[in-house]
BAFIZA-772856 format. One record per residue (C-alpha): residue number from 1; x, y, z; residue in one letter. Coordinates in nm, 2 decimals. Example, Ala and Ser with C-alpha at 12.3 -4.5 7.8 and 13.67 -1.06 7.14 Angstrom:
ZAPA   num        x        y        z   residu
ZAPA     1     1.23    -0.45     0.78        A
ZAPA     2     1.37    -0.11     0.71        S
//
This chain:
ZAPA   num        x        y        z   residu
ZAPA     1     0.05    -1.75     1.20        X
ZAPA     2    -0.29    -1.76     1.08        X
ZAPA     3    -0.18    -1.87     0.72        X
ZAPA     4     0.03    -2.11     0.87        X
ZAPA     5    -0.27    -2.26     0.99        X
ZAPA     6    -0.47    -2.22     0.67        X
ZAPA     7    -0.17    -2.39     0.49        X
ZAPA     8    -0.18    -2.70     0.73        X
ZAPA     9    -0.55    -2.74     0.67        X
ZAPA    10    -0.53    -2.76     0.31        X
ZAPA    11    -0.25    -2.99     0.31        X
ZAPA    12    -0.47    -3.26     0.54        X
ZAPA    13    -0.63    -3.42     0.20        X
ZAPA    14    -0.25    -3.52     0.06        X
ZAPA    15    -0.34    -3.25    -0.24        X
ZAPA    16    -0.15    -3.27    -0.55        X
ZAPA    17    -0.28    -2.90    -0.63        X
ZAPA    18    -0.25    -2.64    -0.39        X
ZAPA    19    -0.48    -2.29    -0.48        X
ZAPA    20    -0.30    -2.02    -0.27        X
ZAPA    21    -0.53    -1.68    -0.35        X
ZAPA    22    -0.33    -1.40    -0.27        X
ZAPA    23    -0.17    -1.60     0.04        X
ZAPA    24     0.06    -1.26     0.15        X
ZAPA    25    -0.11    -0.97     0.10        X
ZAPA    26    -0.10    -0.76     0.32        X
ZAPA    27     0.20    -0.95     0.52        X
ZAPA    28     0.50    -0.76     0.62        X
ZAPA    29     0.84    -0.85     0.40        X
ZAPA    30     1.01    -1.10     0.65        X
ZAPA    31     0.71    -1.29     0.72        X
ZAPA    32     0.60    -1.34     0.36        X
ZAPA    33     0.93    -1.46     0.26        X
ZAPA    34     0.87    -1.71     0.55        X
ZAPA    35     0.56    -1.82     0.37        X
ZAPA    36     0.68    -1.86     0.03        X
ZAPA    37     0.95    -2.06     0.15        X
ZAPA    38     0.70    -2.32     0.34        X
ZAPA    39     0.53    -2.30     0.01        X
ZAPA    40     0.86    -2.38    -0.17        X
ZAPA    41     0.93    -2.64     0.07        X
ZAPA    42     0.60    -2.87     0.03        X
ZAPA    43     0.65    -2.85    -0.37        X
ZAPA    44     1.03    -3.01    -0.28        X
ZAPA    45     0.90    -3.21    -0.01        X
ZAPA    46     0.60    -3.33    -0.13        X
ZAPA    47     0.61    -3.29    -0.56        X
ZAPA    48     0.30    -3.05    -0.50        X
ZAPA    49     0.18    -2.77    -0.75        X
ZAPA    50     0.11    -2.45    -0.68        X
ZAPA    51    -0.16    -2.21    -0.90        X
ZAPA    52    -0.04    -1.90    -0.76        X
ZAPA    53    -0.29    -1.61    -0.74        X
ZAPA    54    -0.14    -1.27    -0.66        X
ZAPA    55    -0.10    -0.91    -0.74        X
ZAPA    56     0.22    -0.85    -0.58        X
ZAPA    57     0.47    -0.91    -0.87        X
ZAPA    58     0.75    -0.93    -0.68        X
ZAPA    59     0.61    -1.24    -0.50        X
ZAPA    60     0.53    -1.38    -0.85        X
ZAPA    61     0.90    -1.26    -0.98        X
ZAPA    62     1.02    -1.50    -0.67        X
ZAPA    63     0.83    -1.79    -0.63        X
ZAPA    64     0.67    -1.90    -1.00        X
ZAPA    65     0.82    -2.10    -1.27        X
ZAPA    66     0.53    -1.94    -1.51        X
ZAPA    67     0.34    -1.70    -1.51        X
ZAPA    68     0.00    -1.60    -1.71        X
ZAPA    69    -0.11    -1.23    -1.69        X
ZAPA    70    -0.49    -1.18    -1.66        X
ZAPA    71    -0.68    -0.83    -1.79        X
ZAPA    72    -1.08    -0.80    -1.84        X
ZAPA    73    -1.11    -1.17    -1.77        X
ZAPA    74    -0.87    -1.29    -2.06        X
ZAPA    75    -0.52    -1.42    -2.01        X
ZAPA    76    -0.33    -1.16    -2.25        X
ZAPA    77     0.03    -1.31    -2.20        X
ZAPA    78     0.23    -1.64    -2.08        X
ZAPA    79     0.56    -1.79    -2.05        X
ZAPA    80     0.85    -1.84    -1.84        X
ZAPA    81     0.88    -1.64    -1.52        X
ZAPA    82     1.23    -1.48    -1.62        X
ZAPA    83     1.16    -1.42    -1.95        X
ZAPA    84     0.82    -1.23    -1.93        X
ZAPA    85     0.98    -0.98    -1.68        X
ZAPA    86     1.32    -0.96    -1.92        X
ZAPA    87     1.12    -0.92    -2.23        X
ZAPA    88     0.74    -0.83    -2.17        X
ZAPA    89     0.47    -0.92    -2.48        X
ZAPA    90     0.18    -0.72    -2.37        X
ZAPA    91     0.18    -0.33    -2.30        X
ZAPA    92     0.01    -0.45    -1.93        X
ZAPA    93     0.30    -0.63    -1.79        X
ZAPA    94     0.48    -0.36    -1.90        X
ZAPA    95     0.28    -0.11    -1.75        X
ZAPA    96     0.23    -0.35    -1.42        X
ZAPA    97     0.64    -0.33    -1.43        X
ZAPA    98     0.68     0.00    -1.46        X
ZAPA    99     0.49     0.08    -1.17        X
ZAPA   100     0.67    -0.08    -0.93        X
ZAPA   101     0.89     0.16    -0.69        X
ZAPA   102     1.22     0.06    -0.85        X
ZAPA   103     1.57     0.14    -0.72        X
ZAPA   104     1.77     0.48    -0.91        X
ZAPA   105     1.74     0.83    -0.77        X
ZAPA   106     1.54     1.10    -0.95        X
ZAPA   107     1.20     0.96    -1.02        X
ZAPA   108     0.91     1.22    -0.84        X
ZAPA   109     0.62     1.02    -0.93        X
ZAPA   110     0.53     0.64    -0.98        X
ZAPA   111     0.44     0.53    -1.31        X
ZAPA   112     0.09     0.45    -1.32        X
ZAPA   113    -0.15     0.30    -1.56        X
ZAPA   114    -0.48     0.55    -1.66        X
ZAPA   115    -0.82     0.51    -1.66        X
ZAPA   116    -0.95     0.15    -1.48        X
ZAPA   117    -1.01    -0.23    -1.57        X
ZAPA   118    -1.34    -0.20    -1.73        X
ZAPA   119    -1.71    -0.32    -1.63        X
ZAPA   120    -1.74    -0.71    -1.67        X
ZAPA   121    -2.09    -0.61    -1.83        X
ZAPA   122    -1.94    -0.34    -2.05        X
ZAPA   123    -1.62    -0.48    -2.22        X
ZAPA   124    -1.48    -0.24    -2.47        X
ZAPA   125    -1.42    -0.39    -2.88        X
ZAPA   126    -1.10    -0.54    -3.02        X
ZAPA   127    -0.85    -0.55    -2.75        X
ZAPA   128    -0.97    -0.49    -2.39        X
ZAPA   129    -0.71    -0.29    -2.27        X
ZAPA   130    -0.69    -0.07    -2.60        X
ZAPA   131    -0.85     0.23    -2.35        X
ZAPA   132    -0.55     0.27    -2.15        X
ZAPA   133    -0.31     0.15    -2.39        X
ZAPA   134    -0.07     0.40    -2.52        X
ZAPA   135     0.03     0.20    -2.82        X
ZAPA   136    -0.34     0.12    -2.94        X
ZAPA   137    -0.40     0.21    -3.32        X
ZAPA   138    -0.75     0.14    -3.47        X
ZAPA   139    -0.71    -0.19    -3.53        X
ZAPA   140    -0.69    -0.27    -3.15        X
ZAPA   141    -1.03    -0.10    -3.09        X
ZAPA   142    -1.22    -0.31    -3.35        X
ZAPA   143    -1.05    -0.67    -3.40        X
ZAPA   144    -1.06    -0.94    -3.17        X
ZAPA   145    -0.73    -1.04    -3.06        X
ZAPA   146    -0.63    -1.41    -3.07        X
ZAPA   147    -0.35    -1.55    -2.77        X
ZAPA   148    -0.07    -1.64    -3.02        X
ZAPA   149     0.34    -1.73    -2.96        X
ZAPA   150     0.56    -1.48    -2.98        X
ZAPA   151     0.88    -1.56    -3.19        X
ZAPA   152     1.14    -1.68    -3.13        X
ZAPA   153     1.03    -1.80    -2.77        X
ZAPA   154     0.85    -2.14    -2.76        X
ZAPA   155     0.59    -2.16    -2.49        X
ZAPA   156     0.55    -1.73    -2.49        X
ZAPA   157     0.20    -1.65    -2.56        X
ZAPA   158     0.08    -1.29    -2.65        X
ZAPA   159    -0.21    -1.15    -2.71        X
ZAPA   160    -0.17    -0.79    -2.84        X
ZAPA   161    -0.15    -0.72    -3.23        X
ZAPA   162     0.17    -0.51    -3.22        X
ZAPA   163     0.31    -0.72    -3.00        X
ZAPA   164     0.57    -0.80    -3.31        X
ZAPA   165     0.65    -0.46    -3.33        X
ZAPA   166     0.69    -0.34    -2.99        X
ZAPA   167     1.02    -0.28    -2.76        X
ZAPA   168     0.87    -0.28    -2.44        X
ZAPA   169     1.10    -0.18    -2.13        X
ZAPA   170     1.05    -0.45    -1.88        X
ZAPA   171     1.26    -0.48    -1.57        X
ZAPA   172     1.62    -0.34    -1.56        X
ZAPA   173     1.93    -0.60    -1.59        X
ZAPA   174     2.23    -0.55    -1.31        X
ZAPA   175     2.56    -0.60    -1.38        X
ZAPA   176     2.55    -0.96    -1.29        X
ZAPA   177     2.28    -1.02    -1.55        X
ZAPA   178     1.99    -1.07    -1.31        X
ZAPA   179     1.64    -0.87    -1.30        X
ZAPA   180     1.52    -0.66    -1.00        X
ZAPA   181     1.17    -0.56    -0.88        X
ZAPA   182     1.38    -0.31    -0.63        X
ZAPA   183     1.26     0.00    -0.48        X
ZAPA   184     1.33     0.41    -0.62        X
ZAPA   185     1.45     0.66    -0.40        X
ZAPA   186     1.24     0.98    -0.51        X
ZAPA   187     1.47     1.30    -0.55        X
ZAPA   188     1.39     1.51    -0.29        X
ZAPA   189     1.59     1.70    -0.03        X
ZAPA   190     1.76     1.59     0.32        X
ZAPA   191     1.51     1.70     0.61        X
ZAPA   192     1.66     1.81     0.92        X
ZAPA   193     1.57     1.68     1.24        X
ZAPA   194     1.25     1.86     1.31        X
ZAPA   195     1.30     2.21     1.56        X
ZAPA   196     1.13     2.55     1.65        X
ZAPA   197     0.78     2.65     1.61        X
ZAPA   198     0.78     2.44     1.27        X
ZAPA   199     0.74     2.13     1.48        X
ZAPA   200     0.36     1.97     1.45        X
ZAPA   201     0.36     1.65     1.68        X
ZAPA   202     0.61     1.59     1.94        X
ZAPA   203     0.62     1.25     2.10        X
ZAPA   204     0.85     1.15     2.37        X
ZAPA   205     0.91     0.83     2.56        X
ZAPA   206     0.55     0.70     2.45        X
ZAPA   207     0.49     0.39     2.62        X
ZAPA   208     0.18     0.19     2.60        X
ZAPA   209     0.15    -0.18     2.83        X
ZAPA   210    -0.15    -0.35     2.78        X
ZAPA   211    -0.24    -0.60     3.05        X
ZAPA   212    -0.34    -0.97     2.94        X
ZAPA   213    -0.48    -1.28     3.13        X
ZAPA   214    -0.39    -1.62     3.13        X
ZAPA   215    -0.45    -1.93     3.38        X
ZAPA   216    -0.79    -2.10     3.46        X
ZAPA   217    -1.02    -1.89     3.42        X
ZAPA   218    -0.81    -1.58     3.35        X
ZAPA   219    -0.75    -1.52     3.67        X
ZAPA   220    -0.32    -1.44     3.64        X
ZAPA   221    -0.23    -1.13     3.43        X
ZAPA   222     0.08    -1.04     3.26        X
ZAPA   223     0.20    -0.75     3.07        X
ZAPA   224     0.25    -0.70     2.72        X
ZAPA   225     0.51    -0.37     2.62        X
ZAPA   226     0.36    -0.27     2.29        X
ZAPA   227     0.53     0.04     2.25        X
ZAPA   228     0.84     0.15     2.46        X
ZAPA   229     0.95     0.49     2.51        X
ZAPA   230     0.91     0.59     2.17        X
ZAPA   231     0.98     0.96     2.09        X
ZAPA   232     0.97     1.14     1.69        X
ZAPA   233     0.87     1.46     1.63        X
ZAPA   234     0.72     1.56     1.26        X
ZAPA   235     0.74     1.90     1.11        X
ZAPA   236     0.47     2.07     0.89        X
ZAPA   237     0.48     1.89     0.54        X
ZAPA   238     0.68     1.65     0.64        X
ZAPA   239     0.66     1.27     0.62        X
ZAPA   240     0.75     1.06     0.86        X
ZAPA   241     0.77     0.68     0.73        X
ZAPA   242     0.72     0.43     1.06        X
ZAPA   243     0.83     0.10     0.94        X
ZAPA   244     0.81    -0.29     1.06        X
ZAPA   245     0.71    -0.62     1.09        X
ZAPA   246     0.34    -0.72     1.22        X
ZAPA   247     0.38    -0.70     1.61        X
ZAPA   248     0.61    -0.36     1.60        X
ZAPA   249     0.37    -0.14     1.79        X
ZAPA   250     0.35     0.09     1.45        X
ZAPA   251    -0.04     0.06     1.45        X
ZAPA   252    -0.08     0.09     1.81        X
ZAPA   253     0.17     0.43     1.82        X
ZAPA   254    -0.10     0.55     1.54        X
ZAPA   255    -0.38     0.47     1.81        X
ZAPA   256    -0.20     0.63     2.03        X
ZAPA   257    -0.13     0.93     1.86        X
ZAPA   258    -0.52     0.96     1.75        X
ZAPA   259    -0.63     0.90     2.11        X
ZAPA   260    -0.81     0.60     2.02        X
ZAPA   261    -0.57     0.42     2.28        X
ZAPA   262    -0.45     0.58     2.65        X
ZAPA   263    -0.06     0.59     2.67        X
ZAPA   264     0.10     0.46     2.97        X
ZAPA   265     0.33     0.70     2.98        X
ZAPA   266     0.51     0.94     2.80        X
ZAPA   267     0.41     1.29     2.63        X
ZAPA   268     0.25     1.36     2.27        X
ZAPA   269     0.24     1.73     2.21        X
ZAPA   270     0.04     1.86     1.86        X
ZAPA   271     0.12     2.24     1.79        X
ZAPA   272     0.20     2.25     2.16        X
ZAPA   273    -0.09     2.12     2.29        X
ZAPA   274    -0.05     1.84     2.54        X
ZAPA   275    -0.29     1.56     2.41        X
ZAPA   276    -0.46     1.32     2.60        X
ZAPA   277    -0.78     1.06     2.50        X
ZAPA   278    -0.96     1.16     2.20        X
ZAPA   279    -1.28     1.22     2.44        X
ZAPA   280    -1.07     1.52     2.61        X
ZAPA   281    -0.96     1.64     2.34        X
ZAPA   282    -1.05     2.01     2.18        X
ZAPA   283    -1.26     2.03     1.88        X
ZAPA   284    -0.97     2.22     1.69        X
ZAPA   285    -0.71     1.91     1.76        X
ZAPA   286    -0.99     1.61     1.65        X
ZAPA   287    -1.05     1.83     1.35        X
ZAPA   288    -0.67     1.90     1.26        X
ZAPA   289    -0.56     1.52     1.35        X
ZAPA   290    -0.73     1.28     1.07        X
ZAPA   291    -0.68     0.91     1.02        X
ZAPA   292    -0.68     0.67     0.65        X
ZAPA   293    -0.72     0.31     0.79        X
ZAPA   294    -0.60     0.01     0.62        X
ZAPA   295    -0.93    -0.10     0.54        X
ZAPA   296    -1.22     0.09     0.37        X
ZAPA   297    -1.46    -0.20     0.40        X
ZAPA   298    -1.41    -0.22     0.75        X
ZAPA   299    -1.36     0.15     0.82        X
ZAPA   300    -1.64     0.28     0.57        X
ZAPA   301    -2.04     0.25     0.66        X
ZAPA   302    -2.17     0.01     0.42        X
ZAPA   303    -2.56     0.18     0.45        X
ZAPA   304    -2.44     0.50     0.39        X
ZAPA   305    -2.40     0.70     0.02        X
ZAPA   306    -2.05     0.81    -0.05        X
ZAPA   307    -2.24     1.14    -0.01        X
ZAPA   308    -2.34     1.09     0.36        X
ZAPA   309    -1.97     0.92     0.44        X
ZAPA   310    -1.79     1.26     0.35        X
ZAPA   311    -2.02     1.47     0.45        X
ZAPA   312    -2.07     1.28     0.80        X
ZAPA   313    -1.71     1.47     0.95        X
ZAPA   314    -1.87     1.81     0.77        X
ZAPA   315    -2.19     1.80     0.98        X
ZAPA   316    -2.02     1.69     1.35        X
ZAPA   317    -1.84     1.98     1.33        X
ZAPA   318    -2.12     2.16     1.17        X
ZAPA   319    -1.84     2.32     0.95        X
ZAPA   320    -2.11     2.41     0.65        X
ZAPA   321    -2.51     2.47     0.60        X
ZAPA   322    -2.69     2.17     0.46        X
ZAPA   323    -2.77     2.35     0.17        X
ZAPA   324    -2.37     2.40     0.08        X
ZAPA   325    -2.27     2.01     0.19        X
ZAPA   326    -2.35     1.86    -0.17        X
ZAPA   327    -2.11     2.09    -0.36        X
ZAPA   328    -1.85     2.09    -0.11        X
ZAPA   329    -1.85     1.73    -0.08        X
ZAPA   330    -1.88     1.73    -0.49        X
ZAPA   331    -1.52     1.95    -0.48        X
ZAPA   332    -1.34     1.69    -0.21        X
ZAPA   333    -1.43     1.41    -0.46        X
ZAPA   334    -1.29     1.58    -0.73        X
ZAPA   335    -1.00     1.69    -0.53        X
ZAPA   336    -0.87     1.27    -0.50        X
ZAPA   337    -0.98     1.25    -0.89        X
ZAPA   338    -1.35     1.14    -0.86        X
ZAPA   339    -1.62     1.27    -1.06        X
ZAPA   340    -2.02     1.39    -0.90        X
ZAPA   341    -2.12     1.09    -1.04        X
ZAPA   342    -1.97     0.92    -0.74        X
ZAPA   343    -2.21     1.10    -0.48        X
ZAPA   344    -2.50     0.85    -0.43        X
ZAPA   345    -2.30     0.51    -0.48        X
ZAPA   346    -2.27     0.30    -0.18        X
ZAPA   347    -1.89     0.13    -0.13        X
ZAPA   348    -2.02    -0.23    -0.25        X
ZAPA   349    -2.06    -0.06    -0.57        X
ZAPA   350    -1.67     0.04    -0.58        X
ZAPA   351    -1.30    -0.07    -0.64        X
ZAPA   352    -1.05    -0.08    -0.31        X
ZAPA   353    -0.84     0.20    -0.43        X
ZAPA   354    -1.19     0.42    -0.51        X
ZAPA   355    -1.25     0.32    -0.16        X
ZAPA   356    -0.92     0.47    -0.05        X
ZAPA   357    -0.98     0.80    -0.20        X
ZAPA   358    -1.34     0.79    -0.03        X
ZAPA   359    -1.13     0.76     0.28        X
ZAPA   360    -0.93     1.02     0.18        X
ZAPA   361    -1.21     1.27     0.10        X
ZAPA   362    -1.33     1.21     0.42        X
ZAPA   363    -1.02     1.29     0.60        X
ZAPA   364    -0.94     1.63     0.36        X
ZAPA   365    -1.31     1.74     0.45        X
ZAPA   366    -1.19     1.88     0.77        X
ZAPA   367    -0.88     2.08     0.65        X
ZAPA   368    -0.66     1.90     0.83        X
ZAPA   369    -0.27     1.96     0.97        X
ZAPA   370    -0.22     1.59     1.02        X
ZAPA   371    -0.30     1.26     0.86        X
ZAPA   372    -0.23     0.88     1.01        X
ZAPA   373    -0.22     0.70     0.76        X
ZAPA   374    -0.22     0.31     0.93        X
ZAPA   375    -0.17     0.06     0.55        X
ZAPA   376    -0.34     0.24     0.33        X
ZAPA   377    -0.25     0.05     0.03        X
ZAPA   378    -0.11    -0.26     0.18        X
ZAPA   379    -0.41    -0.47     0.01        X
ZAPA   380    -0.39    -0.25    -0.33        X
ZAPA   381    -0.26    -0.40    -0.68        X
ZAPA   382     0.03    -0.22    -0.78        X
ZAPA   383    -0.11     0.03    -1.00        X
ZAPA   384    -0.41     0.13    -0.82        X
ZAPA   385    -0.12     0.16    -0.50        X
ZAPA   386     0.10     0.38    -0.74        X
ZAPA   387    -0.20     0.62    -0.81        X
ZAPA   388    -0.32     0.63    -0.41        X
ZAPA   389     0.08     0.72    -0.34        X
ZAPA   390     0.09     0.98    -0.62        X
ZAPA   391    -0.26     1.14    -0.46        X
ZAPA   392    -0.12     1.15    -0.17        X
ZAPA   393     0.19     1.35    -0.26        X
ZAPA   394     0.01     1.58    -0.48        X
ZAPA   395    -0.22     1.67    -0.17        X
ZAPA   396     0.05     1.69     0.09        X
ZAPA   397     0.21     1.99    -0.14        X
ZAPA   398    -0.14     2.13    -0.26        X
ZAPA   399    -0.23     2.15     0.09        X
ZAPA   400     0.07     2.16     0.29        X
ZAPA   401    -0.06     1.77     0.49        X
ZAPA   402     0.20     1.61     0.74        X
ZAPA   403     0.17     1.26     0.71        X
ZAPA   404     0.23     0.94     0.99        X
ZAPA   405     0.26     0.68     0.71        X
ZAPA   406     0.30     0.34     0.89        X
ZAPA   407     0.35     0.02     0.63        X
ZAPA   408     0.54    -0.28     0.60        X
ZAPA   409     0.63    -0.17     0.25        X
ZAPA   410     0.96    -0.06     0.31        X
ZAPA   411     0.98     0.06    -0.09        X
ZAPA   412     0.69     0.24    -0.08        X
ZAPA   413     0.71     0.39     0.23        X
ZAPA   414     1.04     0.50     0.18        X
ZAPA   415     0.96     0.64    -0.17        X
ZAPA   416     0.67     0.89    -0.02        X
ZAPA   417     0.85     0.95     0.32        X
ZAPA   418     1.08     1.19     0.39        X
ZAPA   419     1.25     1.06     0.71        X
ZAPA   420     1.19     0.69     0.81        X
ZAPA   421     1.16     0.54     1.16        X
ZAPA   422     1.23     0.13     1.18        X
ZAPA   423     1.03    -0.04     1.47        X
ZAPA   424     1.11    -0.34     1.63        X
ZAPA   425     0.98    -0.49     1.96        X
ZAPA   426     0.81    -0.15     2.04        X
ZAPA   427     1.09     0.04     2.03        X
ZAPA   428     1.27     0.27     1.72        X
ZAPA   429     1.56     0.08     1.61        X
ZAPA   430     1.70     0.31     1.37        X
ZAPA   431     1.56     0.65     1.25        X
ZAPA   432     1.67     0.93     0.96        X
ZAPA   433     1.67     1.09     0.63        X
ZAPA   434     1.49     0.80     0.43        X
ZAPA   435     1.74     0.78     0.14        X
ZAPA   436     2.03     0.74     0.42        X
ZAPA   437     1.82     0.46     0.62        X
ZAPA   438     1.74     0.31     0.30        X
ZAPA   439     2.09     0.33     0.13        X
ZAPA   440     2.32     0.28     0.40        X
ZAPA   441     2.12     0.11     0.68        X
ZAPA   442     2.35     0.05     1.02        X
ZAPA   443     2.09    -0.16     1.25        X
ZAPA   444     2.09    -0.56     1.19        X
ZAPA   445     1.73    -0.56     1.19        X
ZAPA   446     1.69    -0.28     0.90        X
ZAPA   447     1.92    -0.47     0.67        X
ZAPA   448     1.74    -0.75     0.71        X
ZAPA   449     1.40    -0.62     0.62        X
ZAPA   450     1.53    -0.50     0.31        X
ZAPA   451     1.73    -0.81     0.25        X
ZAPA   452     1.40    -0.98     0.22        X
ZAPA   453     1.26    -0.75     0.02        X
ZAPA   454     1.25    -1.02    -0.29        X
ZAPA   455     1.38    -1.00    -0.64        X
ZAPA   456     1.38    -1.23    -0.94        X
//
């Protein structure tokens, strides 16, 4: 709603441009198809122009007629929307492509890209990306590289010297010709419906009504259902996938599951404990229940040294001597792939997925059973999203994590999950093995979230 609002105000002046920076992250699928189609509507409606700024390619593959890919601060390849995903130039579209969840069975890991886009102070020689490129010869690391058209397609701009040379992948073609950004189903095996002693967290007809005012001056009330009667249970090393539009009541069971909200009724159980608010909680269950929030700007303390953040968990539970807090803090960063070096910077000095695995450190620093993990990479480019998702699956089977992964993402949720529950109005629409739920979906409203899911 509130980018509805946003789009009305810039549409006041009559604009013949319209700048939309990154106008859906973060949205769940059905509503940002409902905003690219307003957006598709005003440049029928009204012969407006859109300079479309996104790292959701998908989006891209959907709504532009061209598009221009931009690495270190240079464009490094144009041209026609179709064509660039059919037949990429540039070994970082290709890259970018390839890490997209994609539909197929088999595939344990998301393609990723390695290393990180380098320092705007600090730009490497010859071809910017030649760090991370797996094609890069000498030449890229010493000669400028000029933006030139790629034969035979007028209009296709490249800049990459073996561009000429290259067969890069791009998207995959079905049968009817067209090109896909679709999601991959990862090959693992069917989980049973969680029983026994295995069981971790046990939730049954959670129900949480929060109370809201209205009328002069407040003064009438009415109720608002945001979760009703929900029950799941999730097993040790398991993943359970909680999926839905904004509005389900996914964050709220998270809250609820955390303590951080007081059900109305209902029962959650965690290694047959009976939980109630996180203030009544036992020291054992706050320690074994962790939380990744969507946000690491918001959820991180900005005055505080990526030291002190991790460590801060490590001293409230005065788990370790001070003397011993450096190193151990040293080995959590290492553990989500960050080097010592990382230790005394503050968070403005960092990327959003280096951020994430902050967050993540912090949560791992207590040894936990059980991680909520509330959008973690809903705001992420694709490639820094494939990493965080490949982290995570590494840790959950190095450490034997269960995971409460609530997204929007229904590709990438489904990828790292291994048993999917669909929310809608509170209440869990559809639930099961998340290939099956994926594949063969028998609720209206789970078709319909992955018929929105776009494609070129």
């Amino acid at each position: 709603m509130a980018q509805r609002v946003m789009m009305a105000i810039a549409l006041c002046c009559n604009p013949r441009l319209l700048i939309a920076d990154e106008p859906t992250t973060a949205l769940d699928v059905t509503m940002q198809a409902q905003i690219l189609e307003l957006l598709e509507s005003f440049k029928a409606e009204l012969g407006l122009s859109v300079l479309l700024i996104s790292h959701d390619l998908g989006v891209v593959a959907d709504m532009a007629d061209r598009v221009a890919v931009m690495y270190g601060g240079q464009m490094v390849e144009q041209g026609v929307t179709t064509e660039l995903f059919h037949r990429p130039g540039h070994p970082y579209l290709d890259a970018l492509i390839a890490a997209q969840p994609e539909e197929g069975e088999g595939s344990a890991r998301l393609a990723t890209i390695p290393g990180r886009v380098p320092s705007a102070a600090r730009m490497p020689a010859g071809c910017r990306f030649n760090p991370r490129c797996p094609y890069a010869h000498d030449r890229c690391r010493t000669e400028e590289v000029p933006l030139v058209e790629e034969a035979p397609s007028a209009g296709h701009l490249v800049r990459c010297h073996r561009s000429g040379e290259l067969t890069l992948e791009g998207v995959h073609t079905d049968r009817s010709g067209g090109a896909e950004l679709t999601p991959v189903r990862r090959s693992r095996s069917a989980v049973e419906p969680s029983s026994g002693t295995d069981t971790l967290l046990e939730v049954r007809d959670l129900t949480k009504v929060f109370v809201a005012r209205r009328g002069f001056l407040g003064r009438g009330k009415y109720a608002i259902r945001a979760v009703d009667a929900v029950s799941f249970d999730i097993r040790s090393g398991e993943t359970l996938g909680m999926v839905g539009e904004t509005g389900a009541g996914k964050s709220t069971v998270g809250r609820l599951v955390l303590g951080l909200e007081s059900p109305t009724g209902g029962v959650i159980r965690f290694r047959g404990e009976t939980l109630r608010h996180v203030e009544k909680r036992s020291l054992p269950v706050r320690r074994d229940l962790q939380v990744i929030f969507q946000n690491p700007y918001a959820s991180l303390n900005p005055s505080m040294t990526v030291l002190e953040l991790v460590a801060e968990p490590i001293d409230v539970h005065g788990r370790l001597p001070q003397g011993e807090r450096t190193e151990a803090v040293a080995e959590l960063l290492a553990s989500v792939g960050l080097g010592s070096e990382y230790l005394r910077r503050y968070i403005y000095e960092m990327s959003g997925g280096q951020l994430q695995r902050i967050a993540i450190a912090r949560a791992l620093s207590m040894n936990p059973k059980l991680i909520v993990l509330d959008e973690p990479i809903s705001s992420l480019d694709v490639s820094t999203q494939a990493q965080v998702v490949n982290l995570l699956e590494d840790l959950r089977d190095a450490h034997g994590l269960s995971y409460l992964f609530i997204g929007h993402n229904l590709a990438v949720v489904s990828h790292i999950s291994d048993r999917l529950a669909i929310l809608y109005g509170g209440q869990i629409v559809e639930t099961g093995e998340s290939r099956t739920v994926y594949h063969h979906p028998r609720h209206p409203y789970t078709q319909a979230l992955i018929g929105a899911m776009l494609s070129t």
